[in-house]
mmCIF file of the N, C-alpha and C atoms, coordinates in Angstrom:
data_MODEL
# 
_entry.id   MODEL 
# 
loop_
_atom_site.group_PDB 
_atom_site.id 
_atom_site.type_symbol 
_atom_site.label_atom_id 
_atom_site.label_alt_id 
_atom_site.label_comp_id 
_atom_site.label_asym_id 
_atom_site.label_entity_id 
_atom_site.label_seq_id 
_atom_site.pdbx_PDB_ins_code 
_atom_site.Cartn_x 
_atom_site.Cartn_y 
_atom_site.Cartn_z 
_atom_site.occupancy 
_atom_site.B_iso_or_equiv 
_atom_site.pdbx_formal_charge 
_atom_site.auth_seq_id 
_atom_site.auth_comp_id 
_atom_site.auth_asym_id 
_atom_site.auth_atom_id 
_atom_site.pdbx_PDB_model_num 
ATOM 1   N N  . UNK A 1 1  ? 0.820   -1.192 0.000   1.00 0.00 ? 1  UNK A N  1 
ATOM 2   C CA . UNK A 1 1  ? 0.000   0.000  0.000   1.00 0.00 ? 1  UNK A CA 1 
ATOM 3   C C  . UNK A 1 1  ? 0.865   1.256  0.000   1.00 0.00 ? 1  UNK A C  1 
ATOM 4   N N  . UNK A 1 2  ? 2.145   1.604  0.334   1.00 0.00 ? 2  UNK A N  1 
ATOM 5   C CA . UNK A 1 2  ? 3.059   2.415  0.669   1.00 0.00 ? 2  UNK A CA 1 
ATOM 6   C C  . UNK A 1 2  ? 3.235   2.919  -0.664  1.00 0.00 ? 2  UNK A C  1 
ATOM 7   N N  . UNK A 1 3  ? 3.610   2.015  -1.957  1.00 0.00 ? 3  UNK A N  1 
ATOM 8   C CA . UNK A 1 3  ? 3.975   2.728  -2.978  1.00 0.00 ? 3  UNK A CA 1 
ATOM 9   C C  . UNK A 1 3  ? 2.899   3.015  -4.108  1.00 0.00 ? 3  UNK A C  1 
ATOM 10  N N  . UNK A 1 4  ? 1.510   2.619  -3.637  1.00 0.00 ? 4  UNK A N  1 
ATOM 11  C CA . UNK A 1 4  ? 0.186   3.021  -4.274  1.00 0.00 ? 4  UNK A CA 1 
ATOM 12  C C  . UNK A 1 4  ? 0.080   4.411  -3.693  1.00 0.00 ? 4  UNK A C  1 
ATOM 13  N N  . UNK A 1 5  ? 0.271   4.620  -2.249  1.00 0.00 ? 5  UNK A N  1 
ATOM 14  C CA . UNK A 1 5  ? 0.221   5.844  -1.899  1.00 0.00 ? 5  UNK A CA 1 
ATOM 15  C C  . UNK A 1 5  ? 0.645   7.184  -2.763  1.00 0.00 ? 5  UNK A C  1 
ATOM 16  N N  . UNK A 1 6  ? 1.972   6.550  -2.558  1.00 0.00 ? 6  UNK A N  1 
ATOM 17  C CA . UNK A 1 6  ? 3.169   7.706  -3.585  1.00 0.00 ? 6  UNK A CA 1 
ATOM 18  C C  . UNK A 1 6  ? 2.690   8.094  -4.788  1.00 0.00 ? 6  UNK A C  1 
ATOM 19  N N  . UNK A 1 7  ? 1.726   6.928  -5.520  1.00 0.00 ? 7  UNK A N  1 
ATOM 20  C CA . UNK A 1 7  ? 1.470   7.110  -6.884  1.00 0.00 ? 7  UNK A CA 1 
ATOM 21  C C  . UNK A 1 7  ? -0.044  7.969  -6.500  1.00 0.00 ? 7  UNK A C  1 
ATOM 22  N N  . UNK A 1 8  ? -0.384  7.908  -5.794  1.00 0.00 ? 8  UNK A N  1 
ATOM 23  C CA . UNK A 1 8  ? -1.662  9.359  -5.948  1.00 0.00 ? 8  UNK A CA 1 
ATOM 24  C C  . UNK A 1 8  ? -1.324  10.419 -5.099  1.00 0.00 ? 8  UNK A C  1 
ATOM 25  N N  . UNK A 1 9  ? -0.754  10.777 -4.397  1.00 0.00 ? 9  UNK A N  1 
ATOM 26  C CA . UNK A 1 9  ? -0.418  11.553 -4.231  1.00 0.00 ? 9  UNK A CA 1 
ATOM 27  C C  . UNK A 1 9  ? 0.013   12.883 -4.960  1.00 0.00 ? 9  UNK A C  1 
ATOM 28  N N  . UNK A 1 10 ? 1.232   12.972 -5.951  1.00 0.00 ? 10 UNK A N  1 
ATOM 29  C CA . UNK A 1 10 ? 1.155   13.946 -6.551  1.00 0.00 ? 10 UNK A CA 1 
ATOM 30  C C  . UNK A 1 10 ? -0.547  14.024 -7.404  1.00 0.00 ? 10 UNK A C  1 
ATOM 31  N N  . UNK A 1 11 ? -1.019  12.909 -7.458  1.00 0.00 ? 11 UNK A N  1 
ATOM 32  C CA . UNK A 1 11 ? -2.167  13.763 -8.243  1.00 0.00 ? 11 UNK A CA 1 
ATOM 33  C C  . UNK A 1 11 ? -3.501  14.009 -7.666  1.00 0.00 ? 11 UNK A C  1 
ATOM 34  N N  . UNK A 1 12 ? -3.212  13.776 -6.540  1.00 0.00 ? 12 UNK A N  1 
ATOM 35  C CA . UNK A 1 12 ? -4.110  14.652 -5.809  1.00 0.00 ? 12 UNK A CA 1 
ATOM 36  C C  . UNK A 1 12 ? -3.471  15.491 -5.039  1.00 0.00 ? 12 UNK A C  1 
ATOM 37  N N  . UNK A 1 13 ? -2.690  16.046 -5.400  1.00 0.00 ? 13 UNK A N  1 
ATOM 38  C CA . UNK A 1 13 ? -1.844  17.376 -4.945  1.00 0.00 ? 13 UNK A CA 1 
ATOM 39  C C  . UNK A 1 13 ? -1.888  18.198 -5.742  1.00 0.00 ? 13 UNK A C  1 
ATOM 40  N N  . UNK A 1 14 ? -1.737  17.481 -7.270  1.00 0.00 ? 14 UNK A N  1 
ATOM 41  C CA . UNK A 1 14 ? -2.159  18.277 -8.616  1.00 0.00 ? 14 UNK A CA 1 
ATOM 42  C C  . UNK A 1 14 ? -3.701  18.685 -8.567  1.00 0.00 ? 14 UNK A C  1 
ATOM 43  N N  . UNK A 1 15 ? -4.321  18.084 -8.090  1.00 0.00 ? 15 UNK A N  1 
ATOM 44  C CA . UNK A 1 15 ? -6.111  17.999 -8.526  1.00 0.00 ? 15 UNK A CA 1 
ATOM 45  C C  . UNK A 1 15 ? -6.238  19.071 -7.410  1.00 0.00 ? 15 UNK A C  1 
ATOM 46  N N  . UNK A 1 16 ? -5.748  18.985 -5.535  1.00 0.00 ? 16 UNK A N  1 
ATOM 47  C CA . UNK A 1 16 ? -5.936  20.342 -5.244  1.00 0.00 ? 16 UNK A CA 1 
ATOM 48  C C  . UNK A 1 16 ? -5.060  21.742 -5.702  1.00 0.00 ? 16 UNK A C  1 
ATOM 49  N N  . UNK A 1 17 ? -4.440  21.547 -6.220  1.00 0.00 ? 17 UNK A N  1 
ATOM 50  C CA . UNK A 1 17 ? -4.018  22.810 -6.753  1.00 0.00 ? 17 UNK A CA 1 
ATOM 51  C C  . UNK A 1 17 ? -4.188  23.405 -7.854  1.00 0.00 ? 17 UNK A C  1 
ATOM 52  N N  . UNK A 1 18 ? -4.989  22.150 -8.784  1.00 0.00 ? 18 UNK A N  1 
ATOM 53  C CA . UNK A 1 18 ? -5.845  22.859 -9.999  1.00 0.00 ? 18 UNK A CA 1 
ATOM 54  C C  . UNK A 1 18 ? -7.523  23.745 -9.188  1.00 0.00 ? 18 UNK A C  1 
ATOM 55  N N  . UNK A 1 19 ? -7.857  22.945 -8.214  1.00 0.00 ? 19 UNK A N  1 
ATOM 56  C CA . UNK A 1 19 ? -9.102  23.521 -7.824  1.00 0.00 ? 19 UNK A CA 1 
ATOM 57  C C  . UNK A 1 19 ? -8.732  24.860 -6.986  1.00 0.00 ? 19 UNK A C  1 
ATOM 58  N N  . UNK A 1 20 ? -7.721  24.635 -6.168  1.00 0.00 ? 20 UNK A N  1 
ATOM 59  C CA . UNK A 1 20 ? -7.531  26.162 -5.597  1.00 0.00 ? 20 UNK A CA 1 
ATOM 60  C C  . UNK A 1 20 ? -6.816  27.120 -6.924  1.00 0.00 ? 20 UNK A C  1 
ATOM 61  N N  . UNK A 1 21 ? -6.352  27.316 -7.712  1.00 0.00 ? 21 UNK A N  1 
ATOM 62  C CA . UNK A 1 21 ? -5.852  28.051 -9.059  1.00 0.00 ? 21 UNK A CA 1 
ATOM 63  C C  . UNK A 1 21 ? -7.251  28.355 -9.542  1.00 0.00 ? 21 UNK A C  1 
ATOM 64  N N  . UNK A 1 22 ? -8.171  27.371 -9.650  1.00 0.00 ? 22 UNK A N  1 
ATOM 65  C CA . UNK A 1 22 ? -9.203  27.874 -10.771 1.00 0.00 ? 22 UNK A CA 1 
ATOM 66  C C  . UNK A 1 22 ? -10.121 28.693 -9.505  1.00 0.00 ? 22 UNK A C  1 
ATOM 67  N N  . UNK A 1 23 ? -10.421 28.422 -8.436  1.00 0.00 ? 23 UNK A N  1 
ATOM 68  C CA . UNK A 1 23 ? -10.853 29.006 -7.423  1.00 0.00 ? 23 UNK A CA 1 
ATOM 69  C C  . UNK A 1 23 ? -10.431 30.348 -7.147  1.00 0.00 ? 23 UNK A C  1 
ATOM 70  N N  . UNK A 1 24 ? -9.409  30.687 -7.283  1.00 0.00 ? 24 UNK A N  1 
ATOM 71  C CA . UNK A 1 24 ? -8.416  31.900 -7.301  1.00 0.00 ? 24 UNK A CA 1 
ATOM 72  C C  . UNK A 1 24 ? -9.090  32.959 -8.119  1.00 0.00 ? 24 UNK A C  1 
ATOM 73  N N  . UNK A 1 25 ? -8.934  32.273 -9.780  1.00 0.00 ? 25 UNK A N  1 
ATOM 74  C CA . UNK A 1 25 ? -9.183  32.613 -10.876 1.00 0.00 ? 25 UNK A CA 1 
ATOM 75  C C  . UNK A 1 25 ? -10.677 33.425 -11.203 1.00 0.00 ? 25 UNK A C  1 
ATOM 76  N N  . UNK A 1 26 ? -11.606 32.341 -10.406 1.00 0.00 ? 26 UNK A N  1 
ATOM 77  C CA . UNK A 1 26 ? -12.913 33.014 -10.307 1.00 0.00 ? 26 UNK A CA 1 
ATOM 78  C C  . UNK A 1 26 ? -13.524 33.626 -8.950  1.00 0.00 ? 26 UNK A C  1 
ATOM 79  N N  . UNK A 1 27 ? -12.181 33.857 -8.352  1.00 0.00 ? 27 UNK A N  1 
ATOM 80  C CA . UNK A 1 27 ? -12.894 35.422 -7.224  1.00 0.00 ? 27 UNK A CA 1 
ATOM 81  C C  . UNK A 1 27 ? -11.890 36.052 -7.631  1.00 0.00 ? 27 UNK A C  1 
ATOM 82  N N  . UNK A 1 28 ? -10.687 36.347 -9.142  1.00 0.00 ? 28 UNK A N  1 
ATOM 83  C CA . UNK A 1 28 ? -9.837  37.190 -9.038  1.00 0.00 ? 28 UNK A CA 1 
ATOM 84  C C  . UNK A 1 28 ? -11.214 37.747 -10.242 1.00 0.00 ? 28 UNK A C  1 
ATOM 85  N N  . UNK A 1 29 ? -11.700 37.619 -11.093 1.00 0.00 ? 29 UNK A N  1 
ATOM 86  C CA . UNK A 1 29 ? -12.599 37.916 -12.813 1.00 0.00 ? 29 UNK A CA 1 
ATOM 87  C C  . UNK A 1 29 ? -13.607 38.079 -11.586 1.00 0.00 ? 29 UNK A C  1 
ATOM 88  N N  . UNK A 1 30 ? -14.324 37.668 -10.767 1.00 0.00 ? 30 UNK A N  1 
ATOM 89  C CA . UNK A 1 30 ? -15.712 38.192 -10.033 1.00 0.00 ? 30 UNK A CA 1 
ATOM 90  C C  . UNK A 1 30 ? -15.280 39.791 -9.484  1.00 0.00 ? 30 UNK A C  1 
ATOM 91  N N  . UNK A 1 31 ? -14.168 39.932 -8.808  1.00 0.00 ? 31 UNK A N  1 
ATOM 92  C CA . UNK A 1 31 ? -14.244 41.266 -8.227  1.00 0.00 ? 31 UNK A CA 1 
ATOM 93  C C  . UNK A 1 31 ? -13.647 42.151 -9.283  1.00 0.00 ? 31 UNK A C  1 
ATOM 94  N N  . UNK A 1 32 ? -13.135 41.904 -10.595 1.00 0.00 ? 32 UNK A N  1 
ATOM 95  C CA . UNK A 1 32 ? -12.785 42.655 -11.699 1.00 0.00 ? 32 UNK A CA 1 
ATOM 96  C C  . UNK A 1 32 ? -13.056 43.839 -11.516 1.00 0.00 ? 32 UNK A C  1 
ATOM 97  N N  . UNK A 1 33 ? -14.485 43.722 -11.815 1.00 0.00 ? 33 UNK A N  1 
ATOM 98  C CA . UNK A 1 33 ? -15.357 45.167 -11.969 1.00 0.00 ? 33 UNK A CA 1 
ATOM 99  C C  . UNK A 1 33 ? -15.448 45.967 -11.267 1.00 0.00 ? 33 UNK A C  1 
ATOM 100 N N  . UNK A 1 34 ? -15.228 45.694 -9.818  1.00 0.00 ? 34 UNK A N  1 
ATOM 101 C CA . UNK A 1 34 ? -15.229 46.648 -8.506  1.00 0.00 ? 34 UNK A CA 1 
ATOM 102 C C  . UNK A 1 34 ? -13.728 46.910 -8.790  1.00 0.00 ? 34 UNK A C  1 
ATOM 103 N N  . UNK A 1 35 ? -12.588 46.350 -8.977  1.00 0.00 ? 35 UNK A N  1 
ATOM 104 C CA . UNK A 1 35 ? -11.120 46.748 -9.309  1.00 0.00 ? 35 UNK A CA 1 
ATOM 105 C C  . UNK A 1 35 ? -11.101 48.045 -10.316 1.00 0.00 ? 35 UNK A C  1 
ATOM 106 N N  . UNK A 1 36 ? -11.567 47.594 -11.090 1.00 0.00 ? 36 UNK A N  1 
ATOM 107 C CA . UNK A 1 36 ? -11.634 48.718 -12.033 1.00 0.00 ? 36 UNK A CA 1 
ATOM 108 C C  . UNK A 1 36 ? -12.196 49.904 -11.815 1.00 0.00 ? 36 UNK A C  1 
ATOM 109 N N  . UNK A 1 37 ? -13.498 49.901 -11.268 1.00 0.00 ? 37 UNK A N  1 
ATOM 110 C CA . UNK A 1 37 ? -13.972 50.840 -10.568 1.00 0.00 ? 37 UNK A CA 1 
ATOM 111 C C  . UNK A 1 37 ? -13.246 52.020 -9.528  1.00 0.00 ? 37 UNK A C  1 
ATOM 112 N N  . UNK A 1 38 ? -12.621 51.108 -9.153  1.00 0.00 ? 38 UNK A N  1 
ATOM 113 C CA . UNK A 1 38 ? -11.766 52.063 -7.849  1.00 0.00 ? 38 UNK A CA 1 
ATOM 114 C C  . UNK A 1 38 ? -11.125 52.705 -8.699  1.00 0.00 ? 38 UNK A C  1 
ATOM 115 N N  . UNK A 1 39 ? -10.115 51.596 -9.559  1.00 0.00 ? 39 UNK A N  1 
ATOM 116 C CA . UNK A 1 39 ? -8.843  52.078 -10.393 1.00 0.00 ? 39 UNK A CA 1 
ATOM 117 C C  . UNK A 1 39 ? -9.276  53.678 -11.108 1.00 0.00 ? 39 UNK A C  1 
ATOM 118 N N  . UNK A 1 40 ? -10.476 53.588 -11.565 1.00 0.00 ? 40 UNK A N  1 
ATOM 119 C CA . UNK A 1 40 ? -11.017 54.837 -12.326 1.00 0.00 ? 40 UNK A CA 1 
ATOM 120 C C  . UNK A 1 40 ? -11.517 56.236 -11.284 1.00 0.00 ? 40 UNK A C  1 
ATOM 121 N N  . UNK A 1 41 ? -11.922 55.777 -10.161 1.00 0.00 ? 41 UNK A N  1 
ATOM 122 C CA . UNK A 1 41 ? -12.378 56.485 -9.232  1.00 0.00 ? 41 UNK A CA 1 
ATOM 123 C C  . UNK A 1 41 ? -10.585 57.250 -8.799  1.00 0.00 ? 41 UNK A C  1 
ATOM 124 N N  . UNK A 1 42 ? -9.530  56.233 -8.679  1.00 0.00 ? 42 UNK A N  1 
ATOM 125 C CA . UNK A 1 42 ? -8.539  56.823 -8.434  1.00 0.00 ? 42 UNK A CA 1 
ATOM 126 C C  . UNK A 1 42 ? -8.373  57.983 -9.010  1.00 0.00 ? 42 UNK A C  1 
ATOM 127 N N  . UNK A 1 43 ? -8.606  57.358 -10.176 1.00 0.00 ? 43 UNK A N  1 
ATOM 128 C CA . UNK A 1 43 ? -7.431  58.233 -11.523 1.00 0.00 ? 43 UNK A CA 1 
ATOM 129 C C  . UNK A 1 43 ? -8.279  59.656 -11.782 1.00 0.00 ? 43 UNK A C  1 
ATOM 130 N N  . UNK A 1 44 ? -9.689  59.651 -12.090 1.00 0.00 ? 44 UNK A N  1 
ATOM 131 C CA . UNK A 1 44 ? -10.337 60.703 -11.693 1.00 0.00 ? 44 UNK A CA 1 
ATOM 132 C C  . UNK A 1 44 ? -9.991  61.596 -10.233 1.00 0.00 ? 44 UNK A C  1 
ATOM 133 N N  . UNK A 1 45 ? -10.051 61.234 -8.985  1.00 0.00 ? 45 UNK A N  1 
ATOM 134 C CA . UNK A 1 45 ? -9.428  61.982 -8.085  1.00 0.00 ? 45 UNK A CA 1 
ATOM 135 C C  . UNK A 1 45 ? -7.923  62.720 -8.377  1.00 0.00 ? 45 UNK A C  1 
ATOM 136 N N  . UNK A 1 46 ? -7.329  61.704 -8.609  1.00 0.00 ? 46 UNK A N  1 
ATOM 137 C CA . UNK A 1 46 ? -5.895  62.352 -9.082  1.00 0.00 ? 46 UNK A CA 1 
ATOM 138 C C  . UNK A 1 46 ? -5.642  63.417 -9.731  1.00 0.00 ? 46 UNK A C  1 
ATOM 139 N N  . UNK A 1 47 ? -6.486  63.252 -11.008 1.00 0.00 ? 47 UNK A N  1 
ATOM 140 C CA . UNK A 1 47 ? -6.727  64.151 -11.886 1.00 0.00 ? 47 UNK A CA 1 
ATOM 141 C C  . UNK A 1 47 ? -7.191  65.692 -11.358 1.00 0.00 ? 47 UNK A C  1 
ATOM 142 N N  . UNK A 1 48 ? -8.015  65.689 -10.178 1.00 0.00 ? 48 UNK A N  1 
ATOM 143 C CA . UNK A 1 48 ? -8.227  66.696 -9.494  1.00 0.00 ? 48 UNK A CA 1 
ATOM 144 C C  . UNK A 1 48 ? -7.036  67.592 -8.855  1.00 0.00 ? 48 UNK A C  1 
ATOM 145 N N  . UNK A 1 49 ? -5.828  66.774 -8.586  1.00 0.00 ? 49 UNK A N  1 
ATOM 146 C CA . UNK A 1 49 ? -4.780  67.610 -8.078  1.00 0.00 ? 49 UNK A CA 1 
ATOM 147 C C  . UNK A 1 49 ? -4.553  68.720 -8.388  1.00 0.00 ? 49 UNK A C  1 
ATOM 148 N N  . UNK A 1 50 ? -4.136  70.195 -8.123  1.00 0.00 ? 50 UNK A N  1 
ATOM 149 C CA . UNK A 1 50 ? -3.859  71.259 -8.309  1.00 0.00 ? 50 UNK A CA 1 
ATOM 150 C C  . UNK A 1 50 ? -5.336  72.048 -8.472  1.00 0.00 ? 50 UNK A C  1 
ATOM 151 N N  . UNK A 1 51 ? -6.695  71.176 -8.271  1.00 0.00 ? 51 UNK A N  1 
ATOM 152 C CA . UNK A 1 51 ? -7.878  71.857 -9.058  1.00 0.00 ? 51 UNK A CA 1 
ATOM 153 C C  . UNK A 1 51 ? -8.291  72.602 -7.471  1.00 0.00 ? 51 UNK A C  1 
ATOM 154 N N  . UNK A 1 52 ? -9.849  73.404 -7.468  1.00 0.00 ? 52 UNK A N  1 
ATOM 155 C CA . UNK A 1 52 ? -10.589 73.436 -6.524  1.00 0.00 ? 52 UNK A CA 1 
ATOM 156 C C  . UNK A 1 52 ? -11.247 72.137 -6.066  1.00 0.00 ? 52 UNK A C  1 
ATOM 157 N N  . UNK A 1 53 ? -11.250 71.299 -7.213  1.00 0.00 ? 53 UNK A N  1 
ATOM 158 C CA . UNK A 1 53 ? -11.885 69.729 -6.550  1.00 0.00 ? 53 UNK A CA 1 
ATOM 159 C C  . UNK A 1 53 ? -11.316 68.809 -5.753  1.00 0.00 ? 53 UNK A C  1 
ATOM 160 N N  . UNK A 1 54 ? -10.132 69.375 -5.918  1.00 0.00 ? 54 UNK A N  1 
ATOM 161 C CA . UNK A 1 54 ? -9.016  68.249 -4.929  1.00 0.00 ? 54 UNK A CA 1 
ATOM 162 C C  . UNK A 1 54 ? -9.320  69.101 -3.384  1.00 0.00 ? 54 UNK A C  1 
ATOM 163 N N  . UNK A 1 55 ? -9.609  69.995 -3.197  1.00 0.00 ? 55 UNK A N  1 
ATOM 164 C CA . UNK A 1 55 ? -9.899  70.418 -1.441  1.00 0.00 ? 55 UNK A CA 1 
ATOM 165 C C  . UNK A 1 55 ? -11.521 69.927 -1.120  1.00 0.00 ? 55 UNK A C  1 
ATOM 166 N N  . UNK A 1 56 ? -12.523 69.575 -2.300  1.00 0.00 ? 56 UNK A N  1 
ATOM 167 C CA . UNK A 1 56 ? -13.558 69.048 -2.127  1.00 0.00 ? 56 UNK A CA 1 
ATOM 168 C C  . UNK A 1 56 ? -13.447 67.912 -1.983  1.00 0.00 ? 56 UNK A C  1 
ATOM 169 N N  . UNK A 1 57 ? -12.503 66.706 -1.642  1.00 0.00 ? 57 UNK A N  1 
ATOM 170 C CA . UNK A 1 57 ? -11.903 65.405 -1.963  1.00 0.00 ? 57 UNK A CA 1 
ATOM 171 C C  . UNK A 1 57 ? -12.132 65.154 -0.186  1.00 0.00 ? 57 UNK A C  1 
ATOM 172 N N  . UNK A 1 58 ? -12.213 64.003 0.388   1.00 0.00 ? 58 UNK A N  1 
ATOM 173 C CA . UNK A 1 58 ? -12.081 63.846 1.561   1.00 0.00 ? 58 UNK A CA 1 
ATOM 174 C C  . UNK A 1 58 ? -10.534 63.598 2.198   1.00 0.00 ? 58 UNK A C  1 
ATOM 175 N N  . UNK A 1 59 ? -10.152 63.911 3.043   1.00 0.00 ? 59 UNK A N  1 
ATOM 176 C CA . UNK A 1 59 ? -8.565  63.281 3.403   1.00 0.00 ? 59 UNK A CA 1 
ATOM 177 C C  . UNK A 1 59 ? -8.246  62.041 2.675   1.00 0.00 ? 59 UNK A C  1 
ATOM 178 N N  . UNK A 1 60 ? -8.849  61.265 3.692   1.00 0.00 ? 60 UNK A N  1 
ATOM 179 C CA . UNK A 1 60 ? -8.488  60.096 3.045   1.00 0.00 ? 60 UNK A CA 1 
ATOM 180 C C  . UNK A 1 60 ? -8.612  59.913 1.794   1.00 0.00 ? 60 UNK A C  1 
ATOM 181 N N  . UNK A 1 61 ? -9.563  60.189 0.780   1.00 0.00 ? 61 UNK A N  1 
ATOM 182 C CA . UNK A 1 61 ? -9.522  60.008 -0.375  1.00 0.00 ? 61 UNK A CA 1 
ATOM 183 C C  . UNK A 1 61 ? -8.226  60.878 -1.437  1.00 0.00 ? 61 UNK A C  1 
ATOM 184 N N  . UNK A 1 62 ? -7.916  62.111 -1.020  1.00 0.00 ? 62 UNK A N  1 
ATOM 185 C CA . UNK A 1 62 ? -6.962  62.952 -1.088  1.00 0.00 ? 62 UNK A CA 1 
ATOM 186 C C  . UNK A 1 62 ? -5.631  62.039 -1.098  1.00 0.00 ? 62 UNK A C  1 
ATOM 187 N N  . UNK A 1 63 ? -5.315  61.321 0.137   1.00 0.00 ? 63 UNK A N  1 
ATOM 188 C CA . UNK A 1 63 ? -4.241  60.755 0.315   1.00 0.00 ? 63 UNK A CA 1 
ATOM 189 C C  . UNK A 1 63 ? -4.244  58.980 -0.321  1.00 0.00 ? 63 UNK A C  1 
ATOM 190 N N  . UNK A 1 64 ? -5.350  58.559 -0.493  1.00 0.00 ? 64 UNK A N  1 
ATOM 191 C CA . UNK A 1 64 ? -5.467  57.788 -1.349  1.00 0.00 ? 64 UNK A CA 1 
ATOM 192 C C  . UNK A 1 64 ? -5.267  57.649 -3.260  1.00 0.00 ? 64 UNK A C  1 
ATOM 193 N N  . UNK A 1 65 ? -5.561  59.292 -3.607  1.00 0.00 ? 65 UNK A N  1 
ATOM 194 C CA . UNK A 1 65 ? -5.206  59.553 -4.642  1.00 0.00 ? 65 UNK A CA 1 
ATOM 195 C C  . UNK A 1 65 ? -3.535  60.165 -4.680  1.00 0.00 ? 65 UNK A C  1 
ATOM 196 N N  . UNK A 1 66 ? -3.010  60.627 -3.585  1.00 0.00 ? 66 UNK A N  1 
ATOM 197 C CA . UNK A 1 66 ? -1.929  60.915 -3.550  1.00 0.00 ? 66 UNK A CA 1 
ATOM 198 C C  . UNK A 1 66 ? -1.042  59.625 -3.878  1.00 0.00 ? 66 UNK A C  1 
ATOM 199 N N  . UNK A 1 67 ? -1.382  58.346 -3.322  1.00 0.00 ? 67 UNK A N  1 
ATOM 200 C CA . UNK A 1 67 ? -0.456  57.479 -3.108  1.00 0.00 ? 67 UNK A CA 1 
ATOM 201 C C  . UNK A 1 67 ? -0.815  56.607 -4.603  1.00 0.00 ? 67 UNK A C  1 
ATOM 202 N N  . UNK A 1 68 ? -1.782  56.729 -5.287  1.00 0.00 ? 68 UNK A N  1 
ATOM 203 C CA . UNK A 1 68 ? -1.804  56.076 -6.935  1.00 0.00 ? 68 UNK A CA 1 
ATOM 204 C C  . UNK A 1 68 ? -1.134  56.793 -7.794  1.00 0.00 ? 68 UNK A C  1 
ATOM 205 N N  . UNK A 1 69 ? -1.087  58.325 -7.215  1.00 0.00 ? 69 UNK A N  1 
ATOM 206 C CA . UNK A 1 69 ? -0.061  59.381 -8.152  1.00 0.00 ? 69 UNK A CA 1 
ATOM 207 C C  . UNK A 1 69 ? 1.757   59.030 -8.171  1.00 0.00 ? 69 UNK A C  1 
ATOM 208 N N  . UNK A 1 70 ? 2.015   58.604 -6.893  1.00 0.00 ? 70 UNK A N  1 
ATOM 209 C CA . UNK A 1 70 ? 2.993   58.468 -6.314  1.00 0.00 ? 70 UNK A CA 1 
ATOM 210 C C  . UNK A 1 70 ? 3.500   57.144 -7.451  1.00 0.00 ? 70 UNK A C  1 
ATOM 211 N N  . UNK A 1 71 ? 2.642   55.943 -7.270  1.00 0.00 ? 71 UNK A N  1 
ATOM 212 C CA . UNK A 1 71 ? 2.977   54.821 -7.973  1.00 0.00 ? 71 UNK A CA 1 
ATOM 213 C C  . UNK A 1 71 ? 3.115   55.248 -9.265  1.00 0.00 ? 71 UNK A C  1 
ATOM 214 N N  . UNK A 1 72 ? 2.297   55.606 -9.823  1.00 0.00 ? 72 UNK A N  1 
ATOM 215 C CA . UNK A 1 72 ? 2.043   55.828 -11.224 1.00 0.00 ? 72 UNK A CA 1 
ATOM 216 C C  . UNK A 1 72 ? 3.615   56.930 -11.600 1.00 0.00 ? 72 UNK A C  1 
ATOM 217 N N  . UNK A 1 73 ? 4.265   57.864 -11.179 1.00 0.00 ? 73 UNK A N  1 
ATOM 218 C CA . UNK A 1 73 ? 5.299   58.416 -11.119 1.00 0.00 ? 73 UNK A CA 1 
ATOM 219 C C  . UNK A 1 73 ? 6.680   57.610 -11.153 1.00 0.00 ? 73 UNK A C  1 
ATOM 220 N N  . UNK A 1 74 ? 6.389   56.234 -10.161 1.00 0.00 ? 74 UNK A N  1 
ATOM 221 C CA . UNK A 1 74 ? 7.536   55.594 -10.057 1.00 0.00 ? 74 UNK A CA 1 
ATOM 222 C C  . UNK A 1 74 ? 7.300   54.472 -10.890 1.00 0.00 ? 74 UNK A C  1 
ATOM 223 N N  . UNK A 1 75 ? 6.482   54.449 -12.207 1.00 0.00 ? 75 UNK A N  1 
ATOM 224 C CA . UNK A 1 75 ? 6.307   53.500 -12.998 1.00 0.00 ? 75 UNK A CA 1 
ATOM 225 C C  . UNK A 1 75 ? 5.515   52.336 -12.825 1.00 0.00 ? 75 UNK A C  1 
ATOM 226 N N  . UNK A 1 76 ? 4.978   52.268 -11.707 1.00 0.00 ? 76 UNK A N  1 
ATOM 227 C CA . UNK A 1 76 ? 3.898   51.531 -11.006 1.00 0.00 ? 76 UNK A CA 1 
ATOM 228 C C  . UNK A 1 76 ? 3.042   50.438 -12.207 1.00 0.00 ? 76 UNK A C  1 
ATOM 229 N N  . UNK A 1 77 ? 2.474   51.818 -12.293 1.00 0.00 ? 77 UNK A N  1 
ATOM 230 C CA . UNK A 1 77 ? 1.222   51.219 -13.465 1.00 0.00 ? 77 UNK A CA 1 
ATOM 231 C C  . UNK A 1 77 ? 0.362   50.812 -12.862 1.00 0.00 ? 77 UNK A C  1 
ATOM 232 N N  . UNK A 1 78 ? -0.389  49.509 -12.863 1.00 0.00 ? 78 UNK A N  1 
ATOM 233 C CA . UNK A 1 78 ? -1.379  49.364 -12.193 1.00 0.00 ? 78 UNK A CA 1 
ATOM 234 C C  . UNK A 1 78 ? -1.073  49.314 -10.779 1.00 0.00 ? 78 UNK A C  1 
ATOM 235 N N  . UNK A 1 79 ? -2.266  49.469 -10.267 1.00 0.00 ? 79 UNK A N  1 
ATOM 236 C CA . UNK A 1 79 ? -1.813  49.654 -8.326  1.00 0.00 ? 79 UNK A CA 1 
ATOM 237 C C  . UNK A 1 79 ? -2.381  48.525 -8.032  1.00 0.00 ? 79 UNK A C  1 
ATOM 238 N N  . UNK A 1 80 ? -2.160  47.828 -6.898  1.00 0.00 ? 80 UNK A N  1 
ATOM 239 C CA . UNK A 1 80 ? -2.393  46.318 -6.403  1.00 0.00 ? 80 UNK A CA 1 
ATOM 240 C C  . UNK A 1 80 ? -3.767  46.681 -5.479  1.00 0.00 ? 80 UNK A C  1 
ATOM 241 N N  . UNK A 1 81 ? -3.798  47.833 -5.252  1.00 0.00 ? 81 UNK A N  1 
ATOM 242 C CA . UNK A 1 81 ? -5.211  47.810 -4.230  1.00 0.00 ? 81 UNK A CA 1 
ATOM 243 C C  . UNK A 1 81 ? -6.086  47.920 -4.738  1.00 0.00 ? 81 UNK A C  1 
# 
């Protein structure tokens, strides 16, 4: 029984790590749209910098757009949050 073991093993090591990957996969494409959302909500705030709309901005949102400006400066590109 010892070396039947060995022989399923990797593939049910493979089989959970295809289900957690594809699991991954479909809560990374489900929250897409809220990602993007922010991403645009950023970039619009940002865009406010130097305006009268950037003192209409909340702190936090202010410093939230500060810190996508920041990335985006140091070549960032997309932001992970």
């Amino acid at each position: 029984m010892g070396s039947q073991d060995q022989h399923r093993r990797p593939d049910l090591f493979g089989a959970v790590d295809n289900l957690l990957t594809g699991q991954k996969q479909a809560a990374d494409e489900a929250a897409r749209p809220e990602h993007e959302a922010r991403q645009r909500q950023l970039e619009a705030d940002a865009r406010l910098h130097g305006t009268a709309g950037w003192a209409a901005l909340s702190p936090a949102r202010r410093e939230m757009a500060s810190a996508h400006m920041a990335r985006q400066a140091l070549g960032g590109g997309s932001d992970a949050a």
